[in-house]
C-alpha positions in Angstrom: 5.9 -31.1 11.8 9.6 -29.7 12.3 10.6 -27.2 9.6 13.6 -28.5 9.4 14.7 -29.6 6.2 14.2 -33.5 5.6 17.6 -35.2 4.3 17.3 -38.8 3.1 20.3 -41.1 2.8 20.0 -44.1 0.1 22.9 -46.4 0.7 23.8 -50.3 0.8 26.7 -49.9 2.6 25.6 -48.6 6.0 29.4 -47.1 7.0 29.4 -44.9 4.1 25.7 -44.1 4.5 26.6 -43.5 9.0 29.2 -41.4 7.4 27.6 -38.9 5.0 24.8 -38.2 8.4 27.9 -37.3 10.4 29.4 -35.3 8.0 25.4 -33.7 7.7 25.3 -33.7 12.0 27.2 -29.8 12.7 23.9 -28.3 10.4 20.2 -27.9 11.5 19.2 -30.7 9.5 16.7 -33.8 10.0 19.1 -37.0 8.5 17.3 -40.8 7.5 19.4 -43.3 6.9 17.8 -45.9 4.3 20.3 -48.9 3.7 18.8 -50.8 0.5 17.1 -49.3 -2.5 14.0 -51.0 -1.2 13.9 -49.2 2.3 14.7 -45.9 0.7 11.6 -46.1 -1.7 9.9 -46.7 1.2 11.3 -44.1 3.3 10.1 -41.6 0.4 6.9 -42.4 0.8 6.7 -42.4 4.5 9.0 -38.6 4.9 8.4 -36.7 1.9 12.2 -35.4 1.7 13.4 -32.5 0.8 16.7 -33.8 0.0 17.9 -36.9 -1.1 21.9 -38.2 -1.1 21.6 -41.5 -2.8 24.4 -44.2 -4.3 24.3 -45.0 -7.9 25.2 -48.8 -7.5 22.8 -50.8 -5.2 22.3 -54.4 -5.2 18.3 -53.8 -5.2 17.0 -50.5 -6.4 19.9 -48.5 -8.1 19.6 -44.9 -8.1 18.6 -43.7 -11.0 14.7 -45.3 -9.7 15.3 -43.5 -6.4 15.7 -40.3 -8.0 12.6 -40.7 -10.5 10.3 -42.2 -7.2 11.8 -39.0 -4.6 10.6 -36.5 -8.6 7.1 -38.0 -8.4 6.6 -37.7 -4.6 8.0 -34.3 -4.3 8.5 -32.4 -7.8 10.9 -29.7 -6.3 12.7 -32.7 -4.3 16.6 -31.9 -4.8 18.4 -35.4 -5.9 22.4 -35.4 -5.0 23.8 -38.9 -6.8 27.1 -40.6 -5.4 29.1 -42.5 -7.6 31.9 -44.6 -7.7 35.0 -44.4 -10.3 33.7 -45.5 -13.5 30.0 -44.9 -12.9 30.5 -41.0 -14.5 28.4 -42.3 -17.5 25.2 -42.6 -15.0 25.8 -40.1 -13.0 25.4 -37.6 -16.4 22.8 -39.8 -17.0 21.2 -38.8 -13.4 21.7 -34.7 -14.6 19.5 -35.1 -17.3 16.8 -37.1 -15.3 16.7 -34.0 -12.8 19.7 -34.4 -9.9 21.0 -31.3 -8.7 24.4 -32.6 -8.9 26.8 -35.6 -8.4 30.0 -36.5 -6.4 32.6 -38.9 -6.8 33.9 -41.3 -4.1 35.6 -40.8 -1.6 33.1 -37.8 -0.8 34.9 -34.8 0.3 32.1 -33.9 3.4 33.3 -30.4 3.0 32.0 -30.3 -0.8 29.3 -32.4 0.4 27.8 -29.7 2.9 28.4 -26.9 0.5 26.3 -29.0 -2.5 23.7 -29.9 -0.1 23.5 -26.3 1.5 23.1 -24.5 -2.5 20.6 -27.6 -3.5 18.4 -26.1 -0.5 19.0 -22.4 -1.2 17.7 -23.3 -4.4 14.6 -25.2 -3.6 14.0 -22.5 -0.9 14.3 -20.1 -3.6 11.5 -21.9 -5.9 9.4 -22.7 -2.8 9.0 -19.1 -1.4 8.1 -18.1 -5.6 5.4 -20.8 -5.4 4.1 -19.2 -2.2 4.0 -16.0 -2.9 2.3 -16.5 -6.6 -0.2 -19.3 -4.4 -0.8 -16.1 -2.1 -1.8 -13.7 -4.7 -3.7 -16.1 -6.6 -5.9 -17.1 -3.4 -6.1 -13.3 -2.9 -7.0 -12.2 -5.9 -7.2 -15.2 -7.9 -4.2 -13.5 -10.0 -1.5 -15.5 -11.0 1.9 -14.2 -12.5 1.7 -11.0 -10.9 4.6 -10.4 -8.5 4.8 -7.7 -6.2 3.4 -6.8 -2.3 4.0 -3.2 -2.7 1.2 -0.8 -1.7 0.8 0.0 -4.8 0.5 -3.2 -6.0 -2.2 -4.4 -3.6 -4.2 -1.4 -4.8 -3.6 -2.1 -8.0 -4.5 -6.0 -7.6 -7.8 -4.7 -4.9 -9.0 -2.9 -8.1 -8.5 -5.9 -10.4 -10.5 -8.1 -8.0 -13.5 -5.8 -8.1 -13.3 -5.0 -11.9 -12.7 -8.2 -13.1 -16.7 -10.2 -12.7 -17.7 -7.0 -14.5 -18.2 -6.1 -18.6 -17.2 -2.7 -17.9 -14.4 -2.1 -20.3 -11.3 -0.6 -19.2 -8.2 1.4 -19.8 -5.1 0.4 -18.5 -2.4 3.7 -18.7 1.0 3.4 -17.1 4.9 3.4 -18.7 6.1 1.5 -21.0 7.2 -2.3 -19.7 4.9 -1.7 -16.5 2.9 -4.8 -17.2 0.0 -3.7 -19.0 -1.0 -7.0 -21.3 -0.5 -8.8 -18.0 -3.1 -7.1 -16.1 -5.3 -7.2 -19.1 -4.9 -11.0 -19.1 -5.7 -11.4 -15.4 -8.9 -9.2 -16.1 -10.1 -11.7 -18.6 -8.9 -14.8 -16.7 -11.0 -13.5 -13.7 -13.9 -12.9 -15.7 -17.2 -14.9 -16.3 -15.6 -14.8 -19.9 -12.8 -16.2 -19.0 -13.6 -19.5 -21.2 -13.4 -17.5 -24.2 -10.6 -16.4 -26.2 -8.3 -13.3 -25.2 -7.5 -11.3 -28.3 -4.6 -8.9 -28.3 -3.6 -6.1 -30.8 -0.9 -3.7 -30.7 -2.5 -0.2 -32.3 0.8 1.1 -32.9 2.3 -1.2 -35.0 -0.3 -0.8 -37.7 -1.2 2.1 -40.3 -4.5 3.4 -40.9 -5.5 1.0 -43.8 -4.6 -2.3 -42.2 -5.7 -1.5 -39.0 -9.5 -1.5 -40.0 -8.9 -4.6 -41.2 -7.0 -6.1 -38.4 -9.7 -5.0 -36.5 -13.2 -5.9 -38.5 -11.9 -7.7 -41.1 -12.2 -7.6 -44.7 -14.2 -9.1 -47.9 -12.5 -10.7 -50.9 -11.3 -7.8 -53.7 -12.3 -5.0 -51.0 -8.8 -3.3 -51.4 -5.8 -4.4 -53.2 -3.9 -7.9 -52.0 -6.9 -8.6 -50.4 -7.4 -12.0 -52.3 -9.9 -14.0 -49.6 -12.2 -13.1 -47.2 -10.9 -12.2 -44.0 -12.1 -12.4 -39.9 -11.0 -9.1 -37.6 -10.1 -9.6 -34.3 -13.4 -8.3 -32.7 -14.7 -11.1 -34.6 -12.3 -13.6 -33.1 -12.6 -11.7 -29.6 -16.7 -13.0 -29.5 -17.7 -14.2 -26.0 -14.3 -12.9 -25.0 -11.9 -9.9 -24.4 -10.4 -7.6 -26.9 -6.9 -5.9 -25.6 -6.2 -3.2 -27.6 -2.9 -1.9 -26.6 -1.0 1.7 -27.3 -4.8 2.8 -28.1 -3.7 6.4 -28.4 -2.1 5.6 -32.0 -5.5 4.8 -33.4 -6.3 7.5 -36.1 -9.1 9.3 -35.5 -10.9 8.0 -38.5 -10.7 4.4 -36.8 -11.4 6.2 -33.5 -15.1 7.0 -35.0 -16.1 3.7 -36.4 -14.2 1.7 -32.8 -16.7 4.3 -31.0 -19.9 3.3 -32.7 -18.5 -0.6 -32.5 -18.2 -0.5 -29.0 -21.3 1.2 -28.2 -23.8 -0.7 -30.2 -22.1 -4.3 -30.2 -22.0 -4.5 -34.5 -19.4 -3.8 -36.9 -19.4 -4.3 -40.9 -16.0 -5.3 -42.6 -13.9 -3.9 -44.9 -15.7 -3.9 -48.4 -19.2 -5.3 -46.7 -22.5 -3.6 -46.2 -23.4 -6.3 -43.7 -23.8 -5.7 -39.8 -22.2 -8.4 -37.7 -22.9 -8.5 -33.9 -20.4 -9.7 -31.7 -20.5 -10.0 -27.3 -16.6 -8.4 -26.7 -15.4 -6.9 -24.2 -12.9 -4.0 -24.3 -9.5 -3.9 -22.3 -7.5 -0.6 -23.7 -3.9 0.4 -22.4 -1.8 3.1 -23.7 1.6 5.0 -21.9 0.7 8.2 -23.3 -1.3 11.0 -21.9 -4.1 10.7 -23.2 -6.1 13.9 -21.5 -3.2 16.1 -23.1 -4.2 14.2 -26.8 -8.0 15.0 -26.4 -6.7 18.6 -25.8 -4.3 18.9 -29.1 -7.4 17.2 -30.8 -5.7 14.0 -31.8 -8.1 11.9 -29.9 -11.6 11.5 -29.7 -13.3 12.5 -26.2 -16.5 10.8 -26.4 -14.3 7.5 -27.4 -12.3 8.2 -23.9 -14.4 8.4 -21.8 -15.9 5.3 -23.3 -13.2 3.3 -22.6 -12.2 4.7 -19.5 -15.3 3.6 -17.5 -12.7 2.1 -15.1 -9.1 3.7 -15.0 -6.5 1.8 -13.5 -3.1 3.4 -13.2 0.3 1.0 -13.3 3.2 2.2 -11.0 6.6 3.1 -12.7 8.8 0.1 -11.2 10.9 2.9 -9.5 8.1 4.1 -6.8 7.7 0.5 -5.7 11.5 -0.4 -5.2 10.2 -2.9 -2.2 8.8 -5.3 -5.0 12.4 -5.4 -7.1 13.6 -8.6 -4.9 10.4 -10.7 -4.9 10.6 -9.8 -9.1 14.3 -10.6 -9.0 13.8 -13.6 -7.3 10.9 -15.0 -9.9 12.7 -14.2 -12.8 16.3 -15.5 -11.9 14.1 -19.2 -11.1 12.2 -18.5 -14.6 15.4 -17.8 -16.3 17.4 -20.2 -14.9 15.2 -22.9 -15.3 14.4 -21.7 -19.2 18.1 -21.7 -20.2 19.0 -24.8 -17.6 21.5 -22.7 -15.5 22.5 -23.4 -11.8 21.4 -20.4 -10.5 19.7 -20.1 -7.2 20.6 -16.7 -5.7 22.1 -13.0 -6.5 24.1 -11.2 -4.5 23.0 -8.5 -1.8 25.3 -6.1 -3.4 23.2 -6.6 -6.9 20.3 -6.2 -5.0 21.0 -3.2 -3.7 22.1 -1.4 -7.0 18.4 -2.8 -8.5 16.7 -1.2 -5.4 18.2 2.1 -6.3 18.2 2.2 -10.2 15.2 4.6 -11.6 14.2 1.5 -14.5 13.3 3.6 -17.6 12.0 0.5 -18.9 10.2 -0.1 -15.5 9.5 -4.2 -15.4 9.9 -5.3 -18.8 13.8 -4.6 -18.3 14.6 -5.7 -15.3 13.3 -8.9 -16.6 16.0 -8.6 -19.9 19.2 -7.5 -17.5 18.0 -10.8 -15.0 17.9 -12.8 -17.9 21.1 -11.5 -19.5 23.2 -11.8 -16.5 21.5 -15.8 -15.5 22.7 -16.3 -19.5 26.4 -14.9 -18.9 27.0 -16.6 -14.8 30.1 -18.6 -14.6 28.9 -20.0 -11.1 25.6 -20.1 -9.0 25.2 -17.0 -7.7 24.4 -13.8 -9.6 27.0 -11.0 -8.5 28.6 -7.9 -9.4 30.6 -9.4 -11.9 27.5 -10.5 -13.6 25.8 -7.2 -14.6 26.6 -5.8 -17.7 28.7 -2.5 -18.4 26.0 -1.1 -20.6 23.4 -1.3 -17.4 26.2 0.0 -14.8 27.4 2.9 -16.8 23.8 3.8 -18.0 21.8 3.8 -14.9 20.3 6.7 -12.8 19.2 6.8 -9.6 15.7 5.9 -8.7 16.3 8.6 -5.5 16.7 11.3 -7.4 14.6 14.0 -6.5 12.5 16.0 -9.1 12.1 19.8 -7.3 9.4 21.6 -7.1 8.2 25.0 -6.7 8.9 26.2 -3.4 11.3 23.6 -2.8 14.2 24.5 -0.3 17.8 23.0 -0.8 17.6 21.4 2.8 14.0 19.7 2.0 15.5 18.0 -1.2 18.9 17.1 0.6 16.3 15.5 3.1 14.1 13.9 0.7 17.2 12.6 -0.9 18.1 10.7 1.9 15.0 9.5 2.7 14.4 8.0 -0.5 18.1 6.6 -1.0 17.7 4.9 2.8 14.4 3.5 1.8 15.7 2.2 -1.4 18.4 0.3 0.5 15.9 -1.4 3.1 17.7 1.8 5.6 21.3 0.2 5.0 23.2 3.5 6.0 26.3 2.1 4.4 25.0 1.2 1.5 22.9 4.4 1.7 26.2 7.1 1.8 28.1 5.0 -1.0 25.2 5.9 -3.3 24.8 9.4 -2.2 29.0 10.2 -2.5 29.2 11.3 1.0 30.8 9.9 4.5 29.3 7.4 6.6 29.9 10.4 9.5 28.4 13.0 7.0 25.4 10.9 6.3 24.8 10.1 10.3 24.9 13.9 11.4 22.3 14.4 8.1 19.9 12.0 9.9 20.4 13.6 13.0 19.7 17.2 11.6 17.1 16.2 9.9 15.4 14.0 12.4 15.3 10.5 10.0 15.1 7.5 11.5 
């Protein structure tokens, strides 16, 4: 079958519908013609279109039906309405049943050819999201997780293996790396997958409520506490337990999490009665937790119970490679979320995202793709689109930490490298981040032997 994309054409009158495929003729496209609403439902069936440029008013099928019948044969279909003067009514009505958009007669072909070339950017946008999520899933049966980094795939390899297991795990890595999603895909790759997933953030708790949040309580056994109450590893039973920013747990909650993890019982708050529970144990935490066992502010014997497998998160800034494919699902989340007509961002935007060193690693990229799909006047994110805050905040993600030992010409070097690899090897690009000539920058690759 030709990858080319499939246009269909849904028109009564046959010189407007001959029209609209000559107008389409000058692109690498596969035109129908269909002229009834009958023949175009039937063309739907028969070619699956990509794209279909269908009249409002016919004298059989109108095309409100054709839109709804090209939605059910091929959900990501795009749906261009044509309407004559004082048919504007429908054609809003056609928005909210899904078109991508709507002209007016006479059609301008030069505004046709620019709506029909953004309605395919966009469905070529979602399509290659789909894939790539379809490819990791069938992978490594993970779904949501973006990224084809190295570092990723290792991260993803380990998952796979991990996953079938009861082994419980700790998850360590920055803040906004992703850690509650990898904890998810554990559990949804897991025989106990069926049961529930229970999550808890550690941190946000003190001492008191915390035992409770996590075993529960009886009636009367502490002020407030006016009914009997279930704790999560009770709720977590058949299932997995997350128990995020772990290395806030006291350590008299460290002792009695140690003994509950290790013998599979736990009594509640203001009970003397052992209840056994099947859970297992998914920990995460951005802090280091070797140097906390050192300053005595966390139990060894509990890490080393829950690190029986350690898997490490990358810092979004050593996998800069993965920053489009995560661009890319999030402006298609976003713009779908908050009904926008986005469907593509600017190389230029790209580029500064490649190069940025994301304190917030994952979690805000996500919040500056969402803020700038919120504030868009048109379709395409661009320059104009990113906020001041993020521009005149930002460091590099090149920047190079030295160490001892360290020469001036090997950081210069290193520099470079990292800057070029950022920038997919875009030289100009490359000297505008780096303040230097385009001249300067090609005698530096030449001196330093980078290709």
């Amino acid at each position: 079958m030709s990858d080319r994309t499939r246009i269909l054409i849904v028109d009564d009158e046959e010189g407007h519908a001959e029209a609209l495929s000559e107008g389409l003729s000058s692109e690498d496209y596969s035109v129908f013609i269909a002229t009834s609403g009958h023949e175009g439902l039937q063309r739907i069936q028969e070619s699956n279109p990509d794209l279909v440029i269908t009249d409002l008013k016919m004298h059989d099928v109108d095309g409100i039906e054709i839109l709804r019948r090209a939605k059910e044969r091929v959900p990501d279909a795009e749906v261009i309405v044509v309407t004559g003067f004082g048919t504007v009514e429908t054609a809003v009505e056609a928005m909210h049943e899904g078109a991508a958009n709507y002209l007016r007669k006479p059609i301008n072909l030069g505004e046709l050819r620019t709506f029909v070339r953004k309605a395919i950017e966009r469905q070529h946008l979602h399509r290659r999201n789909v894939q790539l999520e379809r490819r990791l899933d069938e992978k490594f049966g993970v779904a949501g997780i973006v990224g084809n980094s190295a570092q990723m795939m290792k991260v993803l390899k380990t998952l796979q293996q991990i996953a079938p297991t009861s082994a419980t795990v700790l998850i360590t890595g920055e803040s906004g790396t992703g850690k509650e999603l990898i904890a998810q895909a554990i559990h949804n790759n897991s025989p106990r997958r069926k049961g529930p997933f229970v999550a808890l953030n550690c941190a946000a708790l003190p001492e008191g409520l915390l035992e409770s949040e996590l075993f529960g309580h009886e009636r009367g056994a502490f002020t407030g506490a006016v009914a009997q109450r279930k704790g999560k590893f009770e709720f977590a039973h058949n299932g997995t337990l997350f128990l995020d920013e772990v290395g806030d747990i006291p350590l008299s909650t460290q002792v009695t999490l140690l003994r509950v993890i290790e013998t599979r019982e736990f009594v509640r708050v203001g009970s003397n009665a052992s209840i056994k529970v099947d859970v297992r144990v998914v920990a995460a935490t951005n802090q280091d937790i070797d140097k906390l066992v050192e300053e005595g502010r966390f139990r060894q014997d509990l890490y080393f119970r829950l690190k029986v497998v350690e898997m490490k998160l990358p810092p979004l800034r050593e996998r800069p490679e993965d920053i489009p494919l995560l661009v890319e699902a999030f402006v298609q989340e976003f713009a779908e979320t908050h009904n926008r007509p986005i469907n593509s961002i600017s190389r230029d935007v790209l580029n500064l995202m490649r190069c940025r060193a994301w304190p917030g690693n994952v979690r805000e990229l996500k919040n500056i793709v969402e803020s700038m799909v919120i504030i868009s006047t048109d379709d395409v994110l661009d320059m104009d689109d990113v906020p001041e805050t993020f521009l005149e905040s930002g460091e590099l993600a090149s920047a190079v930490v030295p160490s001892s030992g360290m020469t001036i010409r090997e950081m210069e070097k290193e520099l470079i490298k990292r800057t070029l690899s950022a920038v997919e090897g875009n030289r100009v690009e490359a000297a505008k981040i780096l303040g230097i000539g385009e001249r300067t920058l090609y005698r530096k690759l030449k001196e330093y032997e980078l290709r």
